[in-house]
C-alpha positions in Angstrom: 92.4 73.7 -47.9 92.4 76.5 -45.8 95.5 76.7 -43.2 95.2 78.7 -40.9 97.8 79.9 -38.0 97.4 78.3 -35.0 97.0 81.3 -32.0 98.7 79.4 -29.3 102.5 78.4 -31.8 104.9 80.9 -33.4 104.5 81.0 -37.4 107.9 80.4 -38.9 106.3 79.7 -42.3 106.8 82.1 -45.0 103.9 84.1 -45.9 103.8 83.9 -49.7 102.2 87.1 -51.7 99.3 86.3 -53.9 101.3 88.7 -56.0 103.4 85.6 -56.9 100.3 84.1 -58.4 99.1 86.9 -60.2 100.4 87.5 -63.3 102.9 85.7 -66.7 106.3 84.7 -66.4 108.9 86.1 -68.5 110.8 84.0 -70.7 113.0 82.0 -68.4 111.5 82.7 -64.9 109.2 81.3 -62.8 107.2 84.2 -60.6 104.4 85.3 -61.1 103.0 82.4 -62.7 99.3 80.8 -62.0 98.6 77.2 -61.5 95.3 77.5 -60.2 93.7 79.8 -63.0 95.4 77.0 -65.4 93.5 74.3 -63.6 90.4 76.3 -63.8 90.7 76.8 -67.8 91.4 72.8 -67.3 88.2 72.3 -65.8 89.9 70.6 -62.9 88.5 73.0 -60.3 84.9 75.7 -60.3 87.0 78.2 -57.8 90.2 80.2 -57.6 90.8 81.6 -53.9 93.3 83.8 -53.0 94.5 85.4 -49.7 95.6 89.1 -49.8 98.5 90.1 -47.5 98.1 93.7 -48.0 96.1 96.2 -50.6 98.6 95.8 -53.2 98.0 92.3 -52.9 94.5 92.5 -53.2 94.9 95.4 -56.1 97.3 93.0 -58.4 95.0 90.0 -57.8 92.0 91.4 -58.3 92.9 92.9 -61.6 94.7 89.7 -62.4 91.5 88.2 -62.4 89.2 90.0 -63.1 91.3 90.5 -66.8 90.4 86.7 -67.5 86.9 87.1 -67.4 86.3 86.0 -63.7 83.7 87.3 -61.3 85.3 87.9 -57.5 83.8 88.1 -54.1 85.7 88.6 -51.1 85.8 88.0 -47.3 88.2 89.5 -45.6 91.6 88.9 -46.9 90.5 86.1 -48.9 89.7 86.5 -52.6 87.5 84.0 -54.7 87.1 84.0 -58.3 84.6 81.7 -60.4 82.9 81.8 -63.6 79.2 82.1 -62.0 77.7 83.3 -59.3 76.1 80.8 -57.5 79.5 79.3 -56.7 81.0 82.5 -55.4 78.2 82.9 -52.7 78.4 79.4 -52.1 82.2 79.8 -51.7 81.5 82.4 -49.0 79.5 80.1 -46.8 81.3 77.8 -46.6 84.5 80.4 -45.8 81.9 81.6 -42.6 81.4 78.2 -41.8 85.3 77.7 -41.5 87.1 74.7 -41.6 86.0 72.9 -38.3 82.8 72.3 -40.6 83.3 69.1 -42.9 80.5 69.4 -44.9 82.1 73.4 -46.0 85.4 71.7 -46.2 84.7 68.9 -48.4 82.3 71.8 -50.7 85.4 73.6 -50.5 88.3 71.3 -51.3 85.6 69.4 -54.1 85.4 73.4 -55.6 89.1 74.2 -55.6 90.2 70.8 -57.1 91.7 69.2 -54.5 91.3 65.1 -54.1 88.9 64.1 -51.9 91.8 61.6 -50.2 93.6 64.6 -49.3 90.7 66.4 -48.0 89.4 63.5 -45.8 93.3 63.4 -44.5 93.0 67.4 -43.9 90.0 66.7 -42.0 91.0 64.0 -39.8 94.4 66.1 -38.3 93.7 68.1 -35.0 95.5 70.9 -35.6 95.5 72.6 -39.4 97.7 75.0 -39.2 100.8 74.9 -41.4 102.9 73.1 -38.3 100.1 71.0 -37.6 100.0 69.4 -41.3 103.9 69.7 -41.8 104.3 67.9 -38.7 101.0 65.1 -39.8 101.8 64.7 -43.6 105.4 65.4 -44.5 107.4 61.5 -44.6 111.2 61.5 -42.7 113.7 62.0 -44.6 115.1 59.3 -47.4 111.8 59.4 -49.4 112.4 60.9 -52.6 109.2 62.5 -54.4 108.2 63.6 -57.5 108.3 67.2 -57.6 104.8 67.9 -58.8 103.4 66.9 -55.3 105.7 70.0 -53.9 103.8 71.8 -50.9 106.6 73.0 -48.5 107.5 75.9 -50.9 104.1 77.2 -51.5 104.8 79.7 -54.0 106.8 77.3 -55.8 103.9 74.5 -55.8 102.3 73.6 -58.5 99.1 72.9 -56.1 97.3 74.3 -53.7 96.1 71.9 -51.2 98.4 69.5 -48.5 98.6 66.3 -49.7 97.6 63.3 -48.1 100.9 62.2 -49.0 103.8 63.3 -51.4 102.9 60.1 -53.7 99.0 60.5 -54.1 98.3 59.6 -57.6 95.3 62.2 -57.9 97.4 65.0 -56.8 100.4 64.0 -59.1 97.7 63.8 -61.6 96.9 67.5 -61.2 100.3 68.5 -60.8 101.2 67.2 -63.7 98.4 68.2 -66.0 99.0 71.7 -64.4 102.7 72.1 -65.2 101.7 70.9 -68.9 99.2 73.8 -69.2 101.9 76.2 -68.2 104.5 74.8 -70.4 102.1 74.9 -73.7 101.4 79.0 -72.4 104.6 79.6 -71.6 107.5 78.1 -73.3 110.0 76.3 -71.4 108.4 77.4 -68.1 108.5 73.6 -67.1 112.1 73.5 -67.7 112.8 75.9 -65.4 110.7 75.5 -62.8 111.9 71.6 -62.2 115.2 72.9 -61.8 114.5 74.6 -59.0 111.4 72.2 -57.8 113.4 68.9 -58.5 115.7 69.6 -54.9 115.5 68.8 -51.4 113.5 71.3 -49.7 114.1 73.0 -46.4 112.1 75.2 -43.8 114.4 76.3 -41.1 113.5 77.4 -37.6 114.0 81.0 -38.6 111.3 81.0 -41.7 113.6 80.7 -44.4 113.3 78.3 -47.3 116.6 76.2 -48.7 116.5 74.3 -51.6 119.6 71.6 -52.2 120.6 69.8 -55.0 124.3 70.7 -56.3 123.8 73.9 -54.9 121.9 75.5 -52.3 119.8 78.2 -52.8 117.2 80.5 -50.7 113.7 81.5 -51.9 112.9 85.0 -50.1 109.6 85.4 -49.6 109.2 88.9 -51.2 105.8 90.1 -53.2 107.7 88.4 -56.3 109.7 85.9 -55.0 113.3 85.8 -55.4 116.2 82.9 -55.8 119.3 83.9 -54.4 122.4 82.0 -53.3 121.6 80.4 -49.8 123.6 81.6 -46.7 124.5 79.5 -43.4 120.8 79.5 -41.5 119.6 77.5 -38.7 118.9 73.9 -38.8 115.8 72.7 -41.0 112.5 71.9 -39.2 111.0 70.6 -41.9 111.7 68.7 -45.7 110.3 67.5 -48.3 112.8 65.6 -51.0 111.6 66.0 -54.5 114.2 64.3 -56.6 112.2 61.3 -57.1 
């Protein structure tokens, strides 16, 4: 669903590049790897959209894409990629109409995959920005999850919607059948990727992402993002525990 910022709050969340999403792991990493394209080739979504940061962003995803066979349209800094056209012009309605428009954000979130729980739980929160839905869906702490319903880390997140909550079946259904797509593509990509998924997830007042299990490490948010040992930072605002 489509999150955007909020004009009158600060944005401490990360802004992930869609260059994360845009391309094959190597053998052992995670980035750049694509679970949306995988869930396409699934037949568990019509629509892939992406949102350009800057013109290398858009370069790398629209070649990314367009090298699988897909047709794009764009509006703005967003990106869609489908099969057909109809659904691309349809997919750009519905962006104009925005997201205070449930009929376009049920199209939408019924296009892109996402489970129509979730979506009714999208549309019934007040304010949609990323605060707004960390604040409305993420449970208090002592609530171990699976890690396939991960969302606080987006470019870590096997999904691409908010959850109506970190233990709805449909979206652990997708999550799973996604990280299965990417393991049969890419060898022992699921391996790896719960290592670092399978923590206790921060968001800190200062923007930067912690992830805790017997170590603590930091996701920077760079074009390909990047694990590195986690310095002292400011006190989470937000968590998500997926060790269940």
């Amino acid at each position: 669903m489509d999150r955007r910022p909020h004009r009158s709050r600060p944005r401490v969340v990360p802004r992930w590049s869609a260059r994360a999403r845009s391309g094959a792991p190597a053998t052992g990493a995670i980035w750049p790897f694509d679970p949306e394209l995988a869930q396409l080739e699934l037949g568990l979504r019509d629509l892939v959209k992406r949102e350009a940061g800057d013109d290398e962003d858009r370069r790398v995803a629209r070649a990314w894409l367009s090298a699988r066979g897909l047709a794009l349209a764009e509006l703005g800094a967003v990106i869609f990629a489908a099969r057909d056209a109809t659904t691309l012009a349809l997919a750009l309605e519905a962006e104009r109409a925005g997201d205070r428009d449930p009929l376009a954000v049920r199209w939408l979130g019924a296009r892109l995959g996402y489970p129509p729980c979730c979506t009714e739980r999208y549309l019934a929160i007040p304010i949609r920005d990323d605060a707004g839905l960390f604040d409305a869906l993420l449970p208090a702490p002592g609530h171990p999850a699976p890690p396939e319903s991960l969302w606080l880390v987006g470019a870590l997140g096997l999904i691409s919607h908010a959850p109506c909550s970190l233990e709805c079946e449909d979206t652990l259904r997708l999550g799973r059948a996604t990280l299965a797509a990417l393991d049969a593509r890419y060898a022992g990509f699921a391996s790896v990727w719960r290592g670092l998924a399978s923590r206790l997830h921060t968001l800190d007042a200062d923007g930067r992402v912690s992830c805790t299990a017997t170590d603590r490490l930091e996701v920077l948010p760079e074009p390909v993002p990047r694990v590195v040992a986690a310095a002292a930072g400011a006190a989470a605002r937000w968590s998500a525990d997926h060790r269940g």
